[in-house]
C-alpha positions as a Markdown table, in Angstrom:
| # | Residue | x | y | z |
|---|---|---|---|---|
| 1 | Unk | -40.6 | -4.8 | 0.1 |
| 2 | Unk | -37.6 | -3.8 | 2.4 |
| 3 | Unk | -34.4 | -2.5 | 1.1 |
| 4 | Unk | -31.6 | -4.9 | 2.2 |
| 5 | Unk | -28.2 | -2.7 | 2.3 |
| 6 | Unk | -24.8 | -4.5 | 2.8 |
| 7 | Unk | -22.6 | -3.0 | 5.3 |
| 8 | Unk | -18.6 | -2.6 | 4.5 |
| 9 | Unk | -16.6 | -4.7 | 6.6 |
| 10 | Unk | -13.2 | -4.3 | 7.6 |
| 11 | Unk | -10.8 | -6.9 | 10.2 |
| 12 | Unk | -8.3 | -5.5 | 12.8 |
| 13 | Unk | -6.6 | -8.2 | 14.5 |
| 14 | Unk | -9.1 | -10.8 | 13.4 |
| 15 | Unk | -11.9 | -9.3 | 14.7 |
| 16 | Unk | -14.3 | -7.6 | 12.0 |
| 17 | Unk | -16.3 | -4.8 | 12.6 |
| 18 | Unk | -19.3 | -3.0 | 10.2 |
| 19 | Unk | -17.4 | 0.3 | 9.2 |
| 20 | Unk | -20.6 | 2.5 | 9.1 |
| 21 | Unk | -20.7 | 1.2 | 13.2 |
| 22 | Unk | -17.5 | 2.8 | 13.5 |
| 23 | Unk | -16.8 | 6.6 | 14.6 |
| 24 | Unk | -15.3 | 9.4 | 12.5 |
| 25 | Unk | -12.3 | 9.3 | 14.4 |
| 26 | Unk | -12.3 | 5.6 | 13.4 |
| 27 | Unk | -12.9 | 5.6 | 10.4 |
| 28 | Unk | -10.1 | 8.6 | 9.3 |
| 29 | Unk | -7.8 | 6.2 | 11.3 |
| 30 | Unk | -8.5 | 3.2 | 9.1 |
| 31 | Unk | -8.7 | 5.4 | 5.9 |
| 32 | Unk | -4.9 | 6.9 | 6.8 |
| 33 | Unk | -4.1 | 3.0 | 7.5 |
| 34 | Unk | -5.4 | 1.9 | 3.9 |
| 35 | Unk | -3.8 | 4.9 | 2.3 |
| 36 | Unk | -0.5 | 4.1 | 4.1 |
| 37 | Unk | -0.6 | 0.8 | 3.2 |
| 38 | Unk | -0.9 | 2.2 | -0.8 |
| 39 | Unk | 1.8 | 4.3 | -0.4 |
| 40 | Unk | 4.2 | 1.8 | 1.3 |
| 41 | Unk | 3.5 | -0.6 | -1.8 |
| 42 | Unk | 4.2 | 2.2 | -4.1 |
| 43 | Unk | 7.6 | 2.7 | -2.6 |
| 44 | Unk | 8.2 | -1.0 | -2.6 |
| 45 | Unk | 7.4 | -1.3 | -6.2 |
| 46 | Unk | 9.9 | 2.3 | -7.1 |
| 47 | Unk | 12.7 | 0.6 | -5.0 |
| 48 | Unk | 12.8 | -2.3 | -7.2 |
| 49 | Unk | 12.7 | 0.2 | -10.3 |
| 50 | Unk | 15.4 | 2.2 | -8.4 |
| 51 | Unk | 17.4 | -1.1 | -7.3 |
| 52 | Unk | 17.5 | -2.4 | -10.7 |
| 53 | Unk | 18.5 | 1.4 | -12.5 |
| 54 | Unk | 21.7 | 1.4 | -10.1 |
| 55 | Unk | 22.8 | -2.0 | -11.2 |
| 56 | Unk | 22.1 | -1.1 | -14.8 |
| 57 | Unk | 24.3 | 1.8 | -14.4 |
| 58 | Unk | 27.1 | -0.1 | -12.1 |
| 59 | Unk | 27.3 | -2.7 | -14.9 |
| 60 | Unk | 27.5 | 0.0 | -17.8 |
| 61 | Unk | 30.7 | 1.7 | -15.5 |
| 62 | Unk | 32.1 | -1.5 | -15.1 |
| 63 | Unk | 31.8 | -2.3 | -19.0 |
| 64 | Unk | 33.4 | 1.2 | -19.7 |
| 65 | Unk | 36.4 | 1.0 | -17.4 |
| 66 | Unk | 37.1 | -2.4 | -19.0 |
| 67 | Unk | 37.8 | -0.9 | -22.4 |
């Protein structure tokens, strides 16, 4: 009875390669492209935070010099 394994596979440009096929240079490329990718999503999400903060404190100045 043979062991079928599943290869990981990953698209660049719509063209999809096995990543075990790939090099080590390669594959650290693709790893720093996935953990970039995390990272710019992370920021995306704390600029919203951030974005919404400065309008809550905007808003609260704006209320205080009113009174």
């Amino acid at each position: 009875m043979s062991e079928h394994t599943k290869k990981t596979q990953i698209t660049v440009d719509d063209v999809t390669y096995n990543y075990e096929d790939l090099t080590q240079e390669q594959q650290e490329l693709f790893k720093h492209c996935i953990d970039l990718d995390r990272k710019i999503n992370s920021t995306q999400f704390t600029l919203v935070q951030l974005s919404v903060n400065k309008e809550a404190f905007i808003k609260k100045l704006k209320d205080s010099l009113e009174s």
